[in-house]
C-alpha positions as CSV (number, residue, x, y, z in Angstrom):
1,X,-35.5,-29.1,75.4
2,X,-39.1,-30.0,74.3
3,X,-40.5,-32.6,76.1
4,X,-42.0,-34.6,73.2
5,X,-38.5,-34.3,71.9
6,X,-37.0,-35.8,74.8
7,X,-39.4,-38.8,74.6
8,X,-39.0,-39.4,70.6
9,X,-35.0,-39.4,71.3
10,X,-35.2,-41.8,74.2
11,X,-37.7,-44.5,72.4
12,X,-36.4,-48.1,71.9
13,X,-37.3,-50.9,69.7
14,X,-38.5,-52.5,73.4
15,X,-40.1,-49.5,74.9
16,X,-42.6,-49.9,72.1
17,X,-43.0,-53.3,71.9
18,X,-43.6,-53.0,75.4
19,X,-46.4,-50.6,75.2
20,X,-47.6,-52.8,72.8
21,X,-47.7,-55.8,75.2
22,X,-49.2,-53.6,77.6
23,X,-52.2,-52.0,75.5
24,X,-52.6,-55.7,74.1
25,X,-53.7,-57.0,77.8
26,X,-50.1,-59.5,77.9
27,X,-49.4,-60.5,81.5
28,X,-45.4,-61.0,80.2
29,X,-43.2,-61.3,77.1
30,X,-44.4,-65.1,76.8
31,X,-47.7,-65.0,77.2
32,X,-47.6,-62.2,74.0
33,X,-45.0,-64.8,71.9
34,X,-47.8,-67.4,72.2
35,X,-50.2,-65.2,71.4
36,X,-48.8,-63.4,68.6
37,X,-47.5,-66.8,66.8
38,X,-43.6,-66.1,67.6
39,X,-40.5,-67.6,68.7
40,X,-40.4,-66.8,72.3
41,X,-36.1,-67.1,73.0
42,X,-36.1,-64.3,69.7
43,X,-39.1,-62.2,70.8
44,X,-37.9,-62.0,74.4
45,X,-34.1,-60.9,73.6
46,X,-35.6,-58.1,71.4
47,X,-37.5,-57.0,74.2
48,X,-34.2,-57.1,76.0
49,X,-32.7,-55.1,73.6
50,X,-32.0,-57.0,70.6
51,X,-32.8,-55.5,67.2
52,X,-33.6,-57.8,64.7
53,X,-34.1,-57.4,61.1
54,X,-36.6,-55.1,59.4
55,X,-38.7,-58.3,58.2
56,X,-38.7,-59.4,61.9
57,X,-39.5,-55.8,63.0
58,X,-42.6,-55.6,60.2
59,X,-43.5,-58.9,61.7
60,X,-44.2,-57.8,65.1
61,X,-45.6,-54.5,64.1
62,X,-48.5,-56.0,62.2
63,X,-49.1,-58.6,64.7
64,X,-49.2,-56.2,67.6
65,X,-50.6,-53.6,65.8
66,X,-48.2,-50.5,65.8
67,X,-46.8,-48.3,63.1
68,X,-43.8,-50.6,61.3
69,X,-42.6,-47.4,60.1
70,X,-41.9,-46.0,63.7
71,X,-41.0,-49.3,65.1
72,X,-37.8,-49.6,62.1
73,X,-37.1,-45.9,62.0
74,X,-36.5,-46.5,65.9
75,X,-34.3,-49.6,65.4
76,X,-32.5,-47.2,62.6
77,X,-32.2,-44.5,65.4
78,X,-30.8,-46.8,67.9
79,X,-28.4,-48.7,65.5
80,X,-27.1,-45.0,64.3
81,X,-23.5,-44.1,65.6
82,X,-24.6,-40.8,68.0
83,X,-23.1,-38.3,65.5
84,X,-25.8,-39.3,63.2
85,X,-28.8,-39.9,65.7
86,X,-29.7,-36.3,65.6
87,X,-30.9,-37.1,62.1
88,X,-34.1,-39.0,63.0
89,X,-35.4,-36.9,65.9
90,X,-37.1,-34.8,62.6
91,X,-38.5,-37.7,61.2
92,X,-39.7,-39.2,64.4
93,X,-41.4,-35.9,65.3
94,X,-43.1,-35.6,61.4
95,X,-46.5,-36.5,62.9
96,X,-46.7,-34.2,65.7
97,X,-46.7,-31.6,63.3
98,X,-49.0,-29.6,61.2
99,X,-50.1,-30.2,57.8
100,X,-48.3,-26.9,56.7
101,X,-44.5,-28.1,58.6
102,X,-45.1,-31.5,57.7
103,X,-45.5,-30.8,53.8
104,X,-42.6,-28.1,54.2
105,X,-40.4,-31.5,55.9
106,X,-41.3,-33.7,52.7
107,X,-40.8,-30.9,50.0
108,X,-37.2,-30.1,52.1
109,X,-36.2,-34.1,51.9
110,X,-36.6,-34.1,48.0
111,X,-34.6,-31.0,47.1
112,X,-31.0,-31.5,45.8
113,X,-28.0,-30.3,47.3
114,X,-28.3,-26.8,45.4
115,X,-31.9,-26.3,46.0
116,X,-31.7,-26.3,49.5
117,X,-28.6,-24.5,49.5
118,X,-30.9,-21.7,47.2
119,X,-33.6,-22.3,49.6
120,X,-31.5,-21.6,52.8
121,X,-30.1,-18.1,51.1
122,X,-33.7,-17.3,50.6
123,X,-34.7,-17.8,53.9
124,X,-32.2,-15.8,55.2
125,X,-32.7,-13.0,53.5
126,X,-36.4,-13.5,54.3
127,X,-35.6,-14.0,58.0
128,X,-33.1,-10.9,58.7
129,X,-35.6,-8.3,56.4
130,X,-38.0,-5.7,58.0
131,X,-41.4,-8.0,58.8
132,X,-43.2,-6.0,56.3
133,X,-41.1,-7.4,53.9
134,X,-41.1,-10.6,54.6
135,X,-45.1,-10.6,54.9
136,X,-45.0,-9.7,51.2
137,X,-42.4,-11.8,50.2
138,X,-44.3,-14.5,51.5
139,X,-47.4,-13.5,50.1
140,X,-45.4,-13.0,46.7
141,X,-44.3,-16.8,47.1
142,X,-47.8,-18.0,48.0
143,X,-49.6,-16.4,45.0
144,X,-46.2,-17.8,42.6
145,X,-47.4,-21.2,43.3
146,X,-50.5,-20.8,42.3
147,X,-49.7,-20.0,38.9
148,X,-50.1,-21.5,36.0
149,X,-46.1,-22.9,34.1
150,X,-46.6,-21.1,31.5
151,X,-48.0,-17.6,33.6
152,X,-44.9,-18.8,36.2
153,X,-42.5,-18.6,33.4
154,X,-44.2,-15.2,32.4
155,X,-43.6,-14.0,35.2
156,X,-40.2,-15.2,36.2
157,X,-38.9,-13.1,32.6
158,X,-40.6,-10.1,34.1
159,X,-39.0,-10.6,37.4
160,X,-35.7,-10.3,35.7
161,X,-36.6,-7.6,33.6
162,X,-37.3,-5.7,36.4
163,X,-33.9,-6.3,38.5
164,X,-32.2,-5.1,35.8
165,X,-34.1,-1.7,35.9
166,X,-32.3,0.7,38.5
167,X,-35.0,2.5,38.2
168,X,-37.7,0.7,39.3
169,X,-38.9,1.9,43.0
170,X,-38.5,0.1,45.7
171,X,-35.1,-2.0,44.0
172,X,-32.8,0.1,45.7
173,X,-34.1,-0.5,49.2
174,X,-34.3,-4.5,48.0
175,X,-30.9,-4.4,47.2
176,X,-29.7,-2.9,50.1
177,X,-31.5,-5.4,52.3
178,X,-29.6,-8.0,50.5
179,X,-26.4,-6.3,50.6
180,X,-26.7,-5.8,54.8
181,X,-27.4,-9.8,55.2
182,X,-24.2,-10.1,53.2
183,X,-22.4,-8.4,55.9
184,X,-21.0,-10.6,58.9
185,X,-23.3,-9.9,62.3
186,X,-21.7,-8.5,64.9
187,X,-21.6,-11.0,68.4
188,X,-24.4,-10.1,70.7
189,X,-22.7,-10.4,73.5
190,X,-19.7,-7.8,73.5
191,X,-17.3,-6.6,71.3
């Protein structure tokens, strides 16, 4: 496993309060409470691994100076039942990431249901064709977006013009890509 993963997935609501304390000069946990204008007996049993409320959470972010959004998606994390913990290690990792995963991670989280179900066929079929292929498929995509609507919509009556044309060169091999990634894969390892 990566190693930045491991660290994201083992991050507490404490651990970074703690680093907090410690890049803010603190000698302990009460010496930072008196600093930062809080209750001491609450700060200290969040350091011992209370979580408190997202207010509470905002509170300490801005007064130690750390990301409030890390600091609740953590407490999330760490309130989540473990089935459902694998869920943030994405989100936690969202900055680590560059500019061309991190828009393709926010485009993902505001598809429906049935777009990313579309989404994932697509990529399958991109994923399992020859690489030339897919190198034109992608450059296909990239110069789609660009369009114009109303060139896009021009475009997209053309495409299905054109799959309805057994004629056209070059369908029959599509098709036939398509039809092999229907097919189940045989195991790797034996038979």
């Amino acid at each position: 496993m990566n190693r930045r993963v491991e660290q994201a997935e083992t991050k507490t609501v404490s651990n970074l309060l703690r680093e907090a304390l410690e890049k803010g000069g603190y000698r302990d946990v009460k010496e930072c409470a008196k600093a930062i204008r809080v209750p001491y007996d609450l700060f200290n049993k969040v350091m011992g691994g209370h979580i408190p409320k997202d207010q509470q959470l905002m509170d300490y972010a801005k007064k130690l100076k750390i990301d409030y959004r890390e600091l609740i998606m953590t407490a999330y994390r760490e309130k989540a039942p473990d089935e459902m913990k694998k869920y943030f290690n994405s989100v936690a990792l969202l900055e680590q990431h560059d500019e061309i995963t991190q828009e393709t991670l926010e485009i993902l989280d505001s598809l429906t249901t049935d777009q990313k179900k579309e989404l994932l066929a697509l990529s399958r079929i991109i994923r399992q064709s020859p690489r030339d292929a897919c190198r034109k498929t992608t450059s296909l995509m990239a110069l789609y977006q660009q369009m114009t609507p109303d060139l896009a919509d021009h475009f997209n009556s053309l495409v299905l013009l054109s799959l309805r044309n057994d004629k056209l060169e070059g369908l029959k091999e599509f098709r036939r890509v398509v039809a092999e990634t229907k097919q189940p894969r045989k195991s790797r390892g034996g038979m």
